[in-house]
N, C-alpha and C positions, 0 to 999 in steps of 0.2 A: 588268230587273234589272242585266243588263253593262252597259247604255248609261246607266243613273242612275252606277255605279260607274265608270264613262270617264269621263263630264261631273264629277262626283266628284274626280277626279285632273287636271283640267283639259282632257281631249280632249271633242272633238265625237264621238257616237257614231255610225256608220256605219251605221243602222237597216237597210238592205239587206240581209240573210241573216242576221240574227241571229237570227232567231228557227228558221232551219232547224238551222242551228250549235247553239243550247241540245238543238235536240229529238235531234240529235246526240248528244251529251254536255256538259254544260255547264263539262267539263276542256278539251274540246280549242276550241266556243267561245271560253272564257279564254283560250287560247294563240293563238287565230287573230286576235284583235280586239287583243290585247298585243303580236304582233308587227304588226299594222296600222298601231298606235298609238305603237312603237318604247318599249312599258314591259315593266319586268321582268314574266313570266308571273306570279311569285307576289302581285308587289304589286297586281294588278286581279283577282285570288282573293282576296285577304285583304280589297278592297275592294267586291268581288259578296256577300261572305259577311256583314261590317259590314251593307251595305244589308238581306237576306236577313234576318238576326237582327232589325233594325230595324222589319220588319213588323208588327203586330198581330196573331193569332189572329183577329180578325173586319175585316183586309182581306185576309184567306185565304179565301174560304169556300168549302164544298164545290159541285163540279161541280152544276148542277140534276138530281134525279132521284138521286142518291146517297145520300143518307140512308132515303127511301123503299125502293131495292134491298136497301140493307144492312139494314133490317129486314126485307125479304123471306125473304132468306137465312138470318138468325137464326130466325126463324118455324117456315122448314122446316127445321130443324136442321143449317144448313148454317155454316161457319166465317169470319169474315174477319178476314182476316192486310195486315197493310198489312208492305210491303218498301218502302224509303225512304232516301234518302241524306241526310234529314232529320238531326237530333238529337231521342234520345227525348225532352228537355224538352219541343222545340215542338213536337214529334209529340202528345205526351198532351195539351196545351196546347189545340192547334187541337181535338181530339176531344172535348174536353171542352168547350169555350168555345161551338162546335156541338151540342150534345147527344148526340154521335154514340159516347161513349166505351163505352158498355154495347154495342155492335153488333160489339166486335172482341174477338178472343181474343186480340191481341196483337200488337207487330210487332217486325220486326227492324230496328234504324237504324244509323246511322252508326258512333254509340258501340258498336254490339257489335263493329265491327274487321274485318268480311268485304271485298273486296276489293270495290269498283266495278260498276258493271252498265257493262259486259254481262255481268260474270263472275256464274256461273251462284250464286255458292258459298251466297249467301246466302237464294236459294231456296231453296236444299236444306236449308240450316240450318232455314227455316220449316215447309219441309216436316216434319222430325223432331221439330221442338220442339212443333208444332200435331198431330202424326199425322193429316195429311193423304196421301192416293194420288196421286201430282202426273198421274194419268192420267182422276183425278175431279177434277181443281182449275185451276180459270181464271186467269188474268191479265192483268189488265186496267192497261194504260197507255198514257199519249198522247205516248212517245215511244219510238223505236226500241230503244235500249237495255234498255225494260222488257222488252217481248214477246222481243227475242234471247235476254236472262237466264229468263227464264219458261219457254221452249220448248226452252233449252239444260239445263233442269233437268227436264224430262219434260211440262213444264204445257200447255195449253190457252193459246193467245195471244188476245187480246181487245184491240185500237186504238182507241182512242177520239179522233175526230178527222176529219181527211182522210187520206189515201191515204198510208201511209209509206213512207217513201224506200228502204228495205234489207231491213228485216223483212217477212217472208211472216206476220201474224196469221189464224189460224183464220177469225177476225170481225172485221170492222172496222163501229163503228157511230158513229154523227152525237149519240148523243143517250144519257142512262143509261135513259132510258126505252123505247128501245130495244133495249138488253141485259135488262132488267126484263120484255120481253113476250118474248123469247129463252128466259127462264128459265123464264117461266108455260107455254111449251107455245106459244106463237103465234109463234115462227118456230124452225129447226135450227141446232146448233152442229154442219158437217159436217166431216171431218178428213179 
């Protein structure tokens, strides 16, 4: 996504760490590859977010094993909350376009105004508006800043991916079908 918005604005993208820098944050990315590139930070943010908006709802799609989980969860009476830096449009958009909108009790995004992850604030906001126990409630994401905001809010950390850089997650798993047999009873979430 930075590297379409570089080439974008006329730079060659640096493919080299970019992809650590998003998992990062994808603010301080912007600022690291803008001053690489000698542009203003805001104008290759205004030009990641152009590309971003640009995308289709079905060249999003969900992780494999995701939509399956998430009716697991609903099944057993259990809640999913999506936290996202997204906007609620393309947030309801993708859920919907996937089939996946009836599997969520709701989420919090961009548009409600909570500060950034890592900052815990909007966990917690999920946590009250969902009346979830953040010491019954998992969070699961594939980059650091999820699992810091998750675990700084009381939650249960869940990585999805390889091995992250700063965050200590609960679980770190390769696959959702892997968190999916975690859940059935075939392997422990240990704290």
């Amino acid at each position: 996504m930075c590297g379409c918005a570089l080439n974008g604005l006329g730079h060659d993208a640096p493919l080299q760490g970019i992809e650590e820098l998003a998992k990062e944050s994808l603010g301080r990315c912007n600022a690291v590859l803008a001053a690489h590139c000698g542009l203003p930070a805001e104008a290759l943010e205004r030009a990641c977010e152009d590309d971003f908006a640009r995308l289709s709802a079905e060249e999003s799609p969900p992780f494999p094993g995701v939509i399956e989980l998430c009716r697991h969860i609903c099944a057993g009476g259990g809640k999913n909350v999506i936290v996202t830096h997204r906007g609620r449009r393309s947030t309801m958009e993708l859920l919907a376009v996937h089939g996946m909108a009836g599997y969520f009790a709701g989420c919090i995004t961009r548009d409600d105004g909570y500060p950034r992850k890592p900052d815990p604030a909007a966990f917690v906001a999920a946590l009250a508006a969902y009346e979830l126990q953040p010491e019954e409630t998992l969070t699961v994401g594939d980059r650091d800043i999820d699992i810091l905001a998750g675990q700084a809010a009381g939650l249960w950390g869940c990585f999805y991916g390889a091995e992250p850089d700063g965050a200590r997650p609960d679980l770190v798993i390769g696959s959702f079908a892997e968190l999916h047999r975690c859940l059935m009873g075939g392997g422990a979430i240990e704290g």
